[in-house]
C-alpha positions as CSV (number, residue, x, y, z in Angstrom):
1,X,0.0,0.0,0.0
2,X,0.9,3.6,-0.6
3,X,0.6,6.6,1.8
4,X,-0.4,9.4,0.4
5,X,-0.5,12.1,3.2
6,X,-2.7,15.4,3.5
7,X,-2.3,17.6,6.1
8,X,-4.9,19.9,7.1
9,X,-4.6,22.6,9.9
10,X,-8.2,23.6,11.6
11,X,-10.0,23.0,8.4
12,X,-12.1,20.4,6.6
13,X,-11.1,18.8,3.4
14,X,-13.7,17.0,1.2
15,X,-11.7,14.8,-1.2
16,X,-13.9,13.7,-4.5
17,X,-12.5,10.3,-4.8
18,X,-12.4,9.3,-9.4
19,X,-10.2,7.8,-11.1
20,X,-7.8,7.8,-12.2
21,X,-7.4,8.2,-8.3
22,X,-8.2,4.9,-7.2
23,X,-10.1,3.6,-4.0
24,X,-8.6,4.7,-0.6
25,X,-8.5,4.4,2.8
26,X,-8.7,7.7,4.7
27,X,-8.0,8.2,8.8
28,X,-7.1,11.2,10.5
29,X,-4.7,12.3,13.7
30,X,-3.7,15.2,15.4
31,X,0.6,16.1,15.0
32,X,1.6,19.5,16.5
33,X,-1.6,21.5,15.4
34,X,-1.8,19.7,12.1
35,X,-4.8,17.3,11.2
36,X,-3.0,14.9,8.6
37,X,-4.7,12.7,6.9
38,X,-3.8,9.4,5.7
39,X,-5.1,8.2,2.5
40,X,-4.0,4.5,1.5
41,X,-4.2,3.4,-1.7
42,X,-3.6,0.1,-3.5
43,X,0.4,-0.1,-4.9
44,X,0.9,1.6,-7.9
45,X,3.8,3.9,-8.2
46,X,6.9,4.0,-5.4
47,X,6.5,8.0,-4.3
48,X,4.4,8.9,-2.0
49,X,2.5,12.1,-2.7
50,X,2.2,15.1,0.3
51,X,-0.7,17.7,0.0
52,X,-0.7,20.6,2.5
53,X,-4.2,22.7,2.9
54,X,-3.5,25.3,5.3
55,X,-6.5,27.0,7.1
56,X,-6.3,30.0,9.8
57,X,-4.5,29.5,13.0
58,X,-6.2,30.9,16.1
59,X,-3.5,31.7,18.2
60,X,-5.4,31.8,21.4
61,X,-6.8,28.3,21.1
62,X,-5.1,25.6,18.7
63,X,-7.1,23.4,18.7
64,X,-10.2,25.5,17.8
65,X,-11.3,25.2,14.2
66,X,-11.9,28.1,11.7
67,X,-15.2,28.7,9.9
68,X,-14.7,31.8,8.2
69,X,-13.3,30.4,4.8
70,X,-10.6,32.7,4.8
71,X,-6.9,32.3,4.1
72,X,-4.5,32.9,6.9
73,X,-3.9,36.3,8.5
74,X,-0.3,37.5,8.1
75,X,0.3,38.0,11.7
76,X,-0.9,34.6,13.2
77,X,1.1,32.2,10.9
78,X,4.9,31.1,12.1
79,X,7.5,31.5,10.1
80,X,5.2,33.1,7.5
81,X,6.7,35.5,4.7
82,X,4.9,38.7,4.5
83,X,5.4,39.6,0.9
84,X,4.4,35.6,-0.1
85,X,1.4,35.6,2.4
86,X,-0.2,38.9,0.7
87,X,-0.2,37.5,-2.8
88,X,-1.7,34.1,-1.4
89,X,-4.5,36.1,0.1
90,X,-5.6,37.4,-3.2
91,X,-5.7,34.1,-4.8
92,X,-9.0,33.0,-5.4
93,X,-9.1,29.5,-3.3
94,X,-9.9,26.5,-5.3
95,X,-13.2,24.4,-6.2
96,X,-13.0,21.0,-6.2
97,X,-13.0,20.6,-9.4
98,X,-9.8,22.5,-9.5
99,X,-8.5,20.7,-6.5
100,X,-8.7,17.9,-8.2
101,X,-6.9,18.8,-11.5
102,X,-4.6,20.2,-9.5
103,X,-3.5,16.4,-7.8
104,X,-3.9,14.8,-11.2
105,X,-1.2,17.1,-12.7
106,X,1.1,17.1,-9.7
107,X,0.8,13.3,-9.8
108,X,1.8,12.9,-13.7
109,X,4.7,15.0,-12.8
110,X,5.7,12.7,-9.6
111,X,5.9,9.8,-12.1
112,X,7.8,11.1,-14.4
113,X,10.3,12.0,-11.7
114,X,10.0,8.6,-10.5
115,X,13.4,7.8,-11.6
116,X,14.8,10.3,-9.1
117,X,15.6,9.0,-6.1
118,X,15.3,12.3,-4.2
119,X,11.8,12.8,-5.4
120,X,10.6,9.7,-4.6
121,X,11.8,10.0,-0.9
122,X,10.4,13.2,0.7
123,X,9.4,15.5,-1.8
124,X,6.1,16.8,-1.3
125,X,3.6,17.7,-3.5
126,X,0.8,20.2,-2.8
127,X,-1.5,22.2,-4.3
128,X,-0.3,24.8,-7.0
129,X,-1.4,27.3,-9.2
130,X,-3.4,25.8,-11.6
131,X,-2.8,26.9,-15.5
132,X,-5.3,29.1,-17.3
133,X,-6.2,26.0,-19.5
134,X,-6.8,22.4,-17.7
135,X,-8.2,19.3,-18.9
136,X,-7.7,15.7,-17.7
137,X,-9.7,12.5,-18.4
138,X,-12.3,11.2,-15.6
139,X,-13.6,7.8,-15.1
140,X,-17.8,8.8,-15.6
141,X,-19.6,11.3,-16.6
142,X,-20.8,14.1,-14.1
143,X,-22.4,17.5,-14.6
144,X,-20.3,20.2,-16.4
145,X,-17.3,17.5,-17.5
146,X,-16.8,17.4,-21.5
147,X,-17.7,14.6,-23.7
148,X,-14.8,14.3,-26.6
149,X,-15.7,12.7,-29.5
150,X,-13.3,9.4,-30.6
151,X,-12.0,8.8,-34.0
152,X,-14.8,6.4,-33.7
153,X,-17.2,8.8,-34.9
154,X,-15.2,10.2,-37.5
155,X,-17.5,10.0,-40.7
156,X,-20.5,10.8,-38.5
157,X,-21.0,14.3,-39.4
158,X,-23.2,15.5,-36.6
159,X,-20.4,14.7,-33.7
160,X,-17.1,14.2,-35.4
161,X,-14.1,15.8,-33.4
162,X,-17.0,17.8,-31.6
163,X,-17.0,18.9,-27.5
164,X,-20.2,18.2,-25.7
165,X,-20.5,19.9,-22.3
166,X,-23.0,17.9,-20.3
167,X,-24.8,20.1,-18.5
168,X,-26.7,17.5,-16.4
169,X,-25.2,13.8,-16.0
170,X,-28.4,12.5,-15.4
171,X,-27.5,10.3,-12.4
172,X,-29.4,12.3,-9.9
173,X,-32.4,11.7,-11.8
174,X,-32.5,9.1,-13.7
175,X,-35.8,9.2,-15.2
176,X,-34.3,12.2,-17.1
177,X,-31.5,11.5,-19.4
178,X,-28.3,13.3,-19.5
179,X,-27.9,16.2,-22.1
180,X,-25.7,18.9,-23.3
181,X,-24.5,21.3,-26.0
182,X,-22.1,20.7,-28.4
183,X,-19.4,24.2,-27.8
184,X,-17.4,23.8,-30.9
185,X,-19.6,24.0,-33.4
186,X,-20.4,28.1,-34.2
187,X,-22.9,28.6,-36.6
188,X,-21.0,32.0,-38.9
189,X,-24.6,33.3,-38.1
190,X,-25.9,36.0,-35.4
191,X,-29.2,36.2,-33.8
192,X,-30.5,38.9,-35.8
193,X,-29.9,37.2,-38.9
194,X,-32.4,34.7,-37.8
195,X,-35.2,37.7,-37.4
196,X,-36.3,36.0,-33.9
197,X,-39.8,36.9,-32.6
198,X,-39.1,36.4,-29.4
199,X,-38.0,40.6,-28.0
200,X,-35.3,39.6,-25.9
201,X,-33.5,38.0,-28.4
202,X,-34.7,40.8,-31.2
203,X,-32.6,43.2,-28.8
204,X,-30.6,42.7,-26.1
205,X,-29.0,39.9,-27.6
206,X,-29.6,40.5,-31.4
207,X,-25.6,40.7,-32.0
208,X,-24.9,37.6,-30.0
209,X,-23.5,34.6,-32.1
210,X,-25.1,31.0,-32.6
211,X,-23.3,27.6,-32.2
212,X,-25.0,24.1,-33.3
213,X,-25.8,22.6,-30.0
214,X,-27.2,19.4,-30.9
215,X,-29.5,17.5,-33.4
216,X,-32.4,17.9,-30.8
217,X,-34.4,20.4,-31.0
218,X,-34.8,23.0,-27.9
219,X,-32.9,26.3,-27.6
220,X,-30.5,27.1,-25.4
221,X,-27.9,29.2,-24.1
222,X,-25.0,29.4,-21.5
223,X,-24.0,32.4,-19.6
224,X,-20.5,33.1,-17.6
225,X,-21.5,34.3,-14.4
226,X,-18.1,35.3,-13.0
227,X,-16.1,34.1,-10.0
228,X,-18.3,34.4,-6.6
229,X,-22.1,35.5,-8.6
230,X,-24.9,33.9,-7.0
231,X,-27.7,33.8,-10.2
232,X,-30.1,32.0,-8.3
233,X,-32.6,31.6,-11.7
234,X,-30.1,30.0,-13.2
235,X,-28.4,26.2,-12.8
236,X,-24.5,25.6,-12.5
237,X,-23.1,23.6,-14.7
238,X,-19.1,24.5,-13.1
239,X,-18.4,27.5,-10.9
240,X,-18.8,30.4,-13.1
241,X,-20.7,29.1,-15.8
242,X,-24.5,28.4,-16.0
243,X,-27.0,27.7,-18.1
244,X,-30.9,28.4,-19.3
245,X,-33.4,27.7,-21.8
246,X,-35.9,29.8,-23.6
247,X,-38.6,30.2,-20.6
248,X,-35.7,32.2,-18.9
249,X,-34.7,34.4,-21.5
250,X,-36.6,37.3,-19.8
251,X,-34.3,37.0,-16.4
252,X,-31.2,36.5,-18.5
253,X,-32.2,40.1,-20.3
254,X,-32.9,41.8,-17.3
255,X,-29.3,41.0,-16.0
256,X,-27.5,42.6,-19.3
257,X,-30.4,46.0,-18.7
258,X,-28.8,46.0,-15.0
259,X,-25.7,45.7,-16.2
260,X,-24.9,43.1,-13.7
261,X,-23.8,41.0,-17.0
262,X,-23.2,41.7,-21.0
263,X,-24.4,39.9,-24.1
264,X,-20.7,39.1,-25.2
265,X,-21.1,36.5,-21.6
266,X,-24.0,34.7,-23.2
267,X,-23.6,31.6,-25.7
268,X,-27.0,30.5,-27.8
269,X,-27.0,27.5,-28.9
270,X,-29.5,25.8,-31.8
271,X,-30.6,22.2,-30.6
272,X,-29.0,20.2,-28.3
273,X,-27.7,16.2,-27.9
274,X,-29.6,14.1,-25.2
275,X,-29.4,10.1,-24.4
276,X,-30.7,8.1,-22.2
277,X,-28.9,7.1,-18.8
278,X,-27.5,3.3,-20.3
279,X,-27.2,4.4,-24.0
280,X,-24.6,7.3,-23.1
281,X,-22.7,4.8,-20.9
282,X,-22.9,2.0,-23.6
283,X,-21.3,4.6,-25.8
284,X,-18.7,6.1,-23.6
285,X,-17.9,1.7,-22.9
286,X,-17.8,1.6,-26.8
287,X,-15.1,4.2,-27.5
288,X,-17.2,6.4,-29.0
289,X,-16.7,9.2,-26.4
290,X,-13.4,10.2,-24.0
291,X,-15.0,12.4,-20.8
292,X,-12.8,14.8,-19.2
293,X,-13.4,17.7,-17.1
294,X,-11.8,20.8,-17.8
295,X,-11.7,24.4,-16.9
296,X,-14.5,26.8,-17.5
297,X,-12.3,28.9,-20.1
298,X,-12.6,26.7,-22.1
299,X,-15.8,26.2,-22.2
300,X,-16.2,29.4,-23.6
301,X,-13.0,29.4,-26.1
302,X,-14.8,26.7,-27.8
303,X,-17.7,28.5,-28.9
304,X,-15.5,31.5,-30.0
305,X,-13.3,29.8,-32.6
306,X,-14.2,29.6,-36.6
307,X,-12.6,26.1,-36.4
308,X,-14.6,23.6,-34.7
309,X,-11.7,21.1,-34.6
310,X,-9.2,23.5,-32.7
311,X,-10.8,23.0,-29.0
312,X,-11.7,19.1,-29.9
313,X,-7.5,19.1,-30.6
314,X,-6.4,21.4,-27.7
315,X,-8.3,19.3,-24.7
316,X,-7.0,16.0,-25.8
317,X,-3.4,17.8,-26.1
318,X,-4.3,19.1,-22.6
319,X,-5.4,15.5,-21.1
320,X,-2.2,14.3,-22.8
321,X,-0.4,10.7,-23.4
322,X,-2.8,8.5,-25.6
323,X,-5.3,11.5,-26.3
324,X,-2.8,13.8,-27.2
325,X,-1.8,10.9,-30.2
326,X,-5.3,11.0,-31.2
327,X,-5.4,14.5,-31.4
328,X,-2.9,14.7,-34.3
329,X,-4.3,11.5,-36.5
330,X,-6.2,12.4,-39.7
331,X,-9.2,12.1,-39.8
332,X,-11.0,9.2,-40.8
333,X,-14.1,9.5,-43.0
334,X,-16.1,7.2,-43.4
């Protein structure tokens, strides 16, 4: 068995447990202030891999636990560097999406130190920065992760090399089936082209672009909400990034009026893809489909682009190894 150790100082960690992280074992003690975790995993690579989550220190009590959410005061932290700890504090903490990615990309680059024999005994590894642009393969589908079409469906003209965001799994209700929108797939065409009937779309979002969404046929359209925005008429698909159909069109144009958002943060999309619950899984088990999650720019990249093959390349560059091999084969038509 592995160790994998996470220590946590007076605050909770939740820990989403996909693969490719594997089933674990998790325990907790108390060492000098520090709750530290210990995940065990089965054997699979000879490093172990540190994480360190650091919440506020009370220095009256230390063993009282912090609720507030925020990162660690300056003048309460040993050892702390000033000029470090103020940059930290502006950094916006992570979801756990994020977290996530972020211990899938610090464990591709563990193994390929493995052969150093330093890094294998006592380097740790925690949470870093995360780049602008993330994307790594996950073991199911979930809501806002990416479906990415396989060479399989090359030929198939309505999916080839195309980038479905799910917006709802479907595995919290099954009786309704997951669905999405494809994001790579812009239309050359704006809303006012289409002389809509509907006044909201006739004018606060006349000049706003369409995409192809699907080969369903319902409307809809995303909107990026911005880091922290509570739009409570709207459901999140990832932090930052929502989505609505046409019977909310009247809230979404309110919120451009206010000026609480613009029309370039709105996507509309013509149709959308659906399945139901066991034919999306028999196809993802068929090849047909990689799933990944990814971050919410670029989600929005996607729909920008005149070339609906350049974000279908870039995440499968981005979830590297095997998919980034697929990303520069021909394609194959049928």
């Amino acid at each position: 068995m592995d160790l994998w150790s996470v220590h946590v100082k007076n605050t909770n960690l939740l820990i989403r447990n996909e693969k490719p992280f594997v089933s674990c074992h998790l325990k907790s003690v108390r060492v000098d202030n520090w709750k530290v975790f210990e995940i065990r995993v089965p054997k699979r690579q000879s490093y172990p891999l540190l994480v360190k989550a650091m919440g506020k220190k009370n220095s009256d009590n230390s063993n009282s636990s912090s609720s507030s959410g925020k990162g660690p005061e300056d003048d309460n932290l040993k050892g702390s560097n000033p000029s470090s700890d103020a940059q930290k504090s502006h950094q916006k903490p992570l979801d756990w999406r994020e977290f996530r990615a972020s211990l899938y990309i610090q464990e591709l680059q563990a193994a390929n130190a493995v052969s150093d024999t330093r890094k294998q005994e006592g380097t740790s590894f925690g949470p870093k920065a995360l780049p602008l642009k993330w994307a790594h393969p996950i073991s199911a589908p979930e809501n806002g992760c990416v479906l990415v079409a396989t060479e399989k469906l090359d030929g198939v003209r309505t999916f080839e090399r195309t980038v479905v965001l799910l917006l709802r799994s479907g595995t919290k209700h099954p009786q309704e089936g997951p669905f999405g929108v494809v994001i790579n797939r812009p239309l050359g065409k704006k809303i006012k082209h289409m002389k809509p009937t509907n006044l909201d779309l006739a004018t606060t979002f006349a000049d706003c672009s369409l995409h192809f969404g699907g080969p369903l046929e319902a409307s809809m359209f995303l909107l990026r909400s911005g880091a922290g925005s509570e739009l409570p008429r709207f459901e999140e698909v990832v932090p930052g990034v929502c989505f609505g159909a046409r019977n909310s069109l009247e809230e979404a144009s309110a919120l451009v009026n206010k000026g609480v958002l613009k029309p370039q943060d709105f996507r509309f999309f013509v149709g959308y893809a659906g399945w139901q619950l066991d034919q999306l899984r028999e196809e993802i088990e068929s090849g047909y489909w990689y799933v990944a999650s990814c971050s919410a720019n670029l989600i929005f990249a996607g729909s920008q682009t005149s070339s609906s093959e350049s974000l279908w390349g870039e995440i499968l560059q981005l979830m590297g190894g095997q998919y980034s091999e697929v990303s520069r084969k021909p394609k194959q038509d049928i």
